[in-house]
N, C-alpha and C positions, 0 to 999 in steps of 0.2 A: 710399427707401421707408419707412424705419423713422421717418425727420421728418417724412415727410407724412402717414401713418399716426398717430403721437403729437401733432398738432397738429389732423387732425382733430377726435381722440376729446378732445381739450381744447375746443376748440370746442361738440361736443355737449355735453359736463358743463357746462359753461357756459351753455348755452340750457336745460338741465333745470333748473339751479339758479333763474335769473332767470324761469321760469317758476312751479316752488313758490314764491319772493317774491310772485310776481304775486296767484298763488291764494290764497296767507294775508292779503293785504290784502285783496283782495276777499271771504274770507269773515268776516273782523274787521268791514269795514265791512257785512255786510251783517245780522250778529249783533250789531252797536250800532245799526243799524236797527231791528231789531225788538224793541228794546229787552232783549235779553238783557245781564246781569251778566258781563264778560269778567274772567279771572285767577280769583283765590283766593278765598274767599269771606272775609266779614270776620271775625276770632275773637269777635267783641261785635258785638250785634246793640246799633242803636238805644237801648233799654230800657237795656241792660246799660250800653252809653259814656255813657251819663247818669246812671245810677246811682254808676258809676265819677267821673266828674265833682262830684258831689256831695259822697259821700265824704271824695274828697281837698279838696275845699275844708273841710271838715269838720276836717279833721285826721288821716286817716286816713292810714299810712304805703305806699307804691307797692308795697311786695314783700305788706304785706298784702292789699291789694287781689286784689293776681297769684296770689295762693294762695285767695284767695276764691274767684275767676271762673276759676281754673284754667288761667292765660294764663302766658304768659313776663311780667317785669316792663318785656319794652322795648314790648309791649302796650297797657300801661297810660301809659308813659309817651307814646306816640305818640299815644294817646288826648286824653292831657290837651293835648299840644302843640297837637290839632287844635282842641281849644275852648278854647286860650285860656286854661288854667287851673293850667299849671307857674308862668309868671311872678307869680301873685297868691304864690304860697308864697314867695319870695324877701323880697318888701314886707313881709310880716309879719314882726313882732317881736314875741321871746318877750317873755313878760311879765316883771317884774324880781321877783324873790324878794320875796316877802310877809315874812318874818322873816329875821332872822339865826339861820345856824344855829348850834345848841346846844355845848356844850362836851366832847359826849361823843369820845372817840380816832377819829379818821379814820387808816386805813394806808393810806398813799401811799407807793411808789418815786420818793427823789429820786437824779437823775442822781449819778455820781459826783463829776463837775465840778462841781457845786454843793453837794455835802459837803462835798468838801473846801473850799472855800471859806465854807460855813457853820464851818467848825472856829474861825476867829478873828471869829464872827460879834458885834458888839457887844453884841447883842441876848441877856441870860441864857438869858430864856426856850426860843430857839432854842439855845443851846448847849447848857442841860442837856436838851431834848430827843432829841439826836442819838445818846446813849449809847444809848436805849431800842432804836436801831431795831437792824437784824440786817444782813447783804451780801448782795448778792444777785449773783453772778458772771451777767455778761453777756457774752458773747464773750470781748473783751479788757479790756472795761470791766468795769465794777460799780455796782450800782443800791444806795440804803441804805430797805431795807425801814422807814419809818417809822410807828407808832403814835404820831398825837396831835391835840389838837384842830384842826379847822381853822384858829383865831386863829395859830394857831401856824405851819400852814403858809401862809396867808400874810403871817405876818411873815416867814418865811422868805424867799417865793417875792419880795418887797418888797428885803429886803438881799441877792440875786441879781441886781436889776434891772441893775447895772451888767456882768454877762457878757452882757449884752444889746444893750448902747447901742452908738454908733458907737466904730469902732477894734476891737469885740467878735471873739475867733475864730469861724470857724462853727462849730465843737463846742461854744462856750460859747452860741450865740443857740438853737442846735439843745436842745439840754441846757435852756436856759431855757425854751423853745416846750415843750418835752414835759411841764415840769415845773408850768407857766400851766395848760397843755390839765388837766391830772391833776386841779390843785386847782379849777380851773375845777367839770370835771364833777361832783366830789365837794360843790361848794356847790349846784350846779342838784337832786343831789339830796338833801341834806341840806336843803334848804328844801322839800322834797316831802313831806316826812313830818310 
């Protein structure tokens, strides 16, 4: 009694269920019929995903936009995806530094690995620079807080080049990589001013 009882009542739950499926497609299709808007509504109306569009071909950065328009920034980015207008920002290329920057003190952290290996560096310039800077304890490591011109650090960042080439440890490419990126950013904006 108790299996023919609990195979009923599975049976009815089953014919309820494939019944509300039934009703939800019939009433989806008959609400894209008469042209009503089904799900969530869009966060950016028209107006707004064009203006957003615009913008960022402009130059304008995604998180600023999403604080503009008051959206999350995956918003704006799904925005752009749909016209078409994340991939033009990849193409573009910054433009190259209009001067050389100046010879006033840039303070950069160079890796420890690359201290000490500036220590017998050939280069005066970079030797006597190295006393200036100060330590900077990092975990296990240590960073050497330096003050000095940019020329200097990339003379530096130049007689490092070799903890980087093939055969290199990955501490030494890694140590190298962080050490490009630093001087890198520090010329994008020393040629801004």
């Amino acid at each position: 009694m108790t299996k023919l009882f609990v195979t009923m009542l599975a049976g009815v739950l089953e014919f309820q269920r494939d019944m509300i499926s039934e009703n939800t497609r019939e009433g989806v299709a008959a609400a894209a019929a008469a042209g009503k808007t089904l799900g969530r509504p869009a966060a950016l109306d028209a107006r707004a995903a064009a203006a957003v569009v615009t913008a960022a071909r402009a130059g304008t950065a995604i998180k600023v936009l999403a604080r503009e328009h008051g959206v999350d920034p995956r918003t704006i980015r799904r925005t752009l995806d749909a016209a078409g207008a994340r991939e033009l920002s990849h193409d573009v290329q910054p433009d190259p530094p209009k001067h050389v920057p100046d010879n006033r003190p840039t303070t950069l952290d160079v890796p420890g690995l690359l201290a000490e290996h500036l220590q017998n560096a050939p280069d005066d310039t970079v030797r006597d620079a190295l006393p200036d800077g100060w330590v900077i304890r990092r975990g296990q490591g240590y960073s050497l807080r330096l003050p000095a011109p940019l020329t200097v650090h990339q003379a530096a960042l130049q007689l490092c080049a070799a903890l980087a080439g093939d055969g290199a440890t990955p501490a030494g490419r890694k140590a190298y990589r962080t050490y490009a990126d630093r001087v890198e950013s520090a010329m994008r904006t020393g040629c801004r001013r």
